[in-house]
N, C-alpha and C positions, 0 to 999 in steps of 0.2 A: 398093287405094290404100295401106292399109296396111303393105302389105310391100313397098313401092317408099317409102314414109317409111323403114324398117325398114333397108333395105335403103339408104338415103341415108346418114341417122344413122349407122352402122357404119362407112361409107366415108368420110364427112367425121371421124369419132371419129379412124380409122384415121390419115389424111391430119393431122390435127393431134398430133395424138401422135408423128407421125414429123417434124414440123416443131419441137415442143418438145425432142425427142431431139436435134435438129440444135442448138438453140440453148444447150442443155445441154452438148453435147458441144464445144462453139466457146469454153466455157471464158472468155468475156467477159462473162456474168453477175455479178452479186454474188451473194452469200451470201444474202443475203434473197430475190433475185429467184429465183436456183438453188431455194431451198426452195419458193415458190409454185410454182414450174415443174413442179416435183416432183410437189407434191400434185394438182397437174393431171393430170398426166399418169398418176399412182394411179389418180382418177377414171376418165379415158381409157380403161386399160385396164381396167379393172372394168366399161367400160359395151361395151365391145369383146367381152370373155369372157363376158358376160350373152350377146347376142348372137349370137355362136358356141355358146354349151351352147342356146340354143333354137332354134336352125337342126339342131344335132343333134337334140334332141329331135324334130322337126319332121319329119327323113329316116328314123329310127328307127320314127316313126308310119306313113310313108308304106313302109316295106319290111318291117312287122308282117304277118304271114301267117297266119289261122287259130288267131290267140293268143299265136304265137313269133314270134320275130323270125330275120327269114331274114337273118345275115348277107351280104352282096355286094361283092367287094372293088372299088375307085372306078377305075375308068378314064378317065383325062384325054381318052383320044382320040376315045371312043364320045361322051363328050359333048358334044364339040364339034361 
C-alpha cells in the first residue's frame, strides 16, 4: 500500500507542478503570486527527484547480482 501512496504522491507532485508551470508561464500572475508559485513548485520538484533517485535506488537493488550490479539496458516494449 505503500508504494501505491508513493506512487500517487509522485503523480499528483508531477500533475501540479506542470499546472503551476502553466500558471507561470500565462504571465498573468503578480510578482508576489509568481514568487509563491515558484517556491512551490522548488518544493514540487525536490519531492518529485526524491522519488525518482529511490525508484532508482529500488531497480538498482532489484538487478544487484551476487554483489555487483548487473547493468541491463531499459526496453519500453518488453515491458509492456
Amino acid at each position: 500500500m505503500a508504494r501505491k501512496k508513493a506512487a500517487l504522491d509522485f503523480e499528483q507532485s508531477l500533475t501540479d507542478l506542470q499546472s503551476l508551470v502553466e500558471r507561470l508561464e500565462s504571465g498573468e500572475l503578480s510578482l508576489e503570486d509568481s514568487l509563491t508559485a515558484f517556491e512551490q513548485g522548488i518544493r514540487l520538484t525536490r519531492d518529485c527527484q526524491t522519488a525518482l533517485t529511490q525508484a532508482e535506488q529500488k531497480v538498482q537493488i532489484l538487478l544487484e547480482r551476487d554483489g555487483e550490479l548487473e547493468e541491463a539496458p531499459f526496453d519500453a516494449d518488453r515491458s509492456a
